[in-house]
Steps between C-alpha positions, in 0.01 A plus 500: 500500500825308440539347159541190360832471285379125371171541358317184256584723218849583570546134532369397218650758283834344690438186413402589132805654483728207627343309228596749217854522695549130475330448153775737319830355711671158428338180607761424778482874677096452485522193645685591794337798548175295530636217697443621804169600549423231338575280718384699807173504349514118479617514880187694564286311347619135574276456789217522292620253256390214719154576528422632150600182373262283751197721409637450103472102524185550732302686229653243223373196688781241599772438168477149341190382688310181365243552313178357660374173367176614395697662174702249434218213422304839329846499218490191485146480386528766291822335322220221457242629368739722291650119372230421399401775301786473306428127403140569430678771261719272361222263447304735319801593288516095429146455402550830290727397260342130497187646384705758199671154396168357478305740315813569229529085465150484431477810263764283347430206461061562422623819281265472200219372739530796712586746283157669557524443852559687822640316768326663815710402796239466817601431883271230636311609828306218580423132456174366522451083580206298493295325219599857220874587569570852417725753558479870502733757374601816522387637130154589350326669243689818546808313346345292205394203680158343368315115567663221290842664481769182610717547797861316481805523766811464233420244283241324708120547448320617821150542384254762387361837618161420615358886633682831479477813752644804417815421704490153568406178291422152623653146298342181450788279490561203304417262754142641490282129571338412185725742275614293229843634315624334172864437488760354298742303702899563368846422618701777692705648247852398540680802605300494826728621761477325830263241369214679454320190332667286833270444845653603817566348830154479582330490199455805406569598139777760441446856378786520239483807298271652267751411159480144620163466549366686216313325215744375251407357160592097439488223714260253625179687637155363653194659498269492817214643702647587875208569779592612814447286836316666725656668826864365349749711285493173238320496203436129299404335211463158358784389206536187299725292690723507145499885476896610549433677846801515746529634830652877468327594147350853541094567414517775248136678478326454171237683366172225426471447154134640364382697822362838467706759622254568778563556860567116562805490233851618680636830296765425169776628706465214756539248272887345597493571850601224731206368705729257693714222470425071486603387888404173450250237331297221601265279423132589417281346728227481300728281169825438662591290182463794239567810647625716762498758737679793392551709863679868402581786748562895444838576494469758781322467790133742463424589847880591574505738178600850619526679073344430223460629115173567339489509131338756366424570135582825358 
């Protein structure tokens, strides 16, 4: 049998070899040394060039085609609903830091009244209508809360708790029908920012801050009974037509003079909190002549509240 001289082996060895040979001389000799087979192996192999690239883009799919419709109104309602995640965020972050400057102005400004207090920040769940307005919270028994203990938003006076669960607790608000509240009618104090003792646009009296609508000591002050309208957010009472009432004084909760501290009587640490604020008066239908209708309205509306404080004694 006649033998192969070029065997796989002997080329290979060859070839490693040439590529010691080339690796040790200068970079011009191995270059030309390697030139041409180099480019006969491109020779040999152009042919093939042609249809190696087809199958490439083939198995790529087509560069720079469109993408189909169908995705493009899918990012687009993703960058939606991702919008508007961020603003509900960013609302959050808003009514966040309202509620911090709330609590510290009222730790503030009621700091010996509350001193003994805890003020139990609740998230309102639902609002209940009809002839007993309530709402119910998010916080029970399991964090302090107990029947009688006076709900507020800020400075403003919301109502009472009425029953407690363990994790949830429902409050009579001050609008209850037949609920009388005895308040003290006062002035804004004068370093109200943004007229907090002013009406708006459509009546509606303005929230100012807790500082300015705190109780302050001084100044001319009226003592009445407010009872609450039923199925309105007003409460009313009848004034001497020459009692110093304006529209924009604030109803500042006062404790009744010789009641029991029973379960009727509000809690000490209510007393000061803002019930609402004088809209408007009129005349009293039954002696037009001699006195008048006082008409006063929360300072934030009681179905829309989302937060609100409990106080709870220590």
């Amino acid at each position: 049998m006649r033998r192969r001289h070029l065997t796989p082996r002997r080329l290979l060895t060859l070839l490693i070899a040439a590529l010691l040979f080339t690796s040790l001389v200068k970079l011009e000799t191995a270059a030309a040394i390697a030139g041409p087979p180099r480019r006969l192996l491109m020779w040999l192999l152009s042919p093939l060039q042609q249809p190696v690239h087809a199958f490439s883009n083939w198995a790529r799919g087509e560069e720079g085609s469109p993408i189909p419709a169908g995705d493009v109104n899918q990012l687009q309602q993703l960058n939606q609903q991702l919008a508007q995640r961020v603003a509900q965020l960013e609302d959050e972050i808003r009514v966040a830091r309202q509620r911090i400057a709330e609590l510290a102005a009222v730790r503030s400004d009621w700091a010996q009244q509350l001193r003994k207090v805890q003020l139990i920040d609740a998230g309102v769940t639902a609002w209940q209508g009809g002839a007993a307005p309530t709402l119910t919270i998010n916080r029970g028994s399991s964090h302090g809360l107990a029947p009688g203990q006076a709900v507020t938003s800020g400075a403003s006076l919301v109502g009472r708790v009425s029953s407690v669960g363990a994790g949830t607790a429902t409050v009579s608000l001050i609008n209850q029908p037949g609920q009388l509240l005895d308040v003290r009618l006062k002035a804004p104090r004068a370093e109200a920012v943004g007229g907090a003792g002013a009406t708006g646009a459509s009546g509606a009296p303005g929230t100012g801050s807790a500082a300015a609508i705190s109780p302050g000591a001084g100044g001319r002050e009226v003592r009445l009974q407010l009872e609450a309208e039923k199925g309105k957010e007003i409460l009313t009472a009848v004034a001497a037509r020459g009692d110093p009432i304006q529209p924009g004084d604030l109803a500042h909760l006062r404790l009744a003079e010789g009641v029991a501290a029973t379960d009727s009587r509000w809690p000490d640490e209510a007393a000061g909190f803002v019930v609402g604020q004088v809209v408007r008066t009129e005349d009293d239908p039954n002696d037009p002549k001699l006195r008048i209708r006082v008409i006063v309205q929360p300072l934030r509306e009681l179905r829309r509240l989302t937060r609100v404080m409990v106080l709870v004694r220590e």
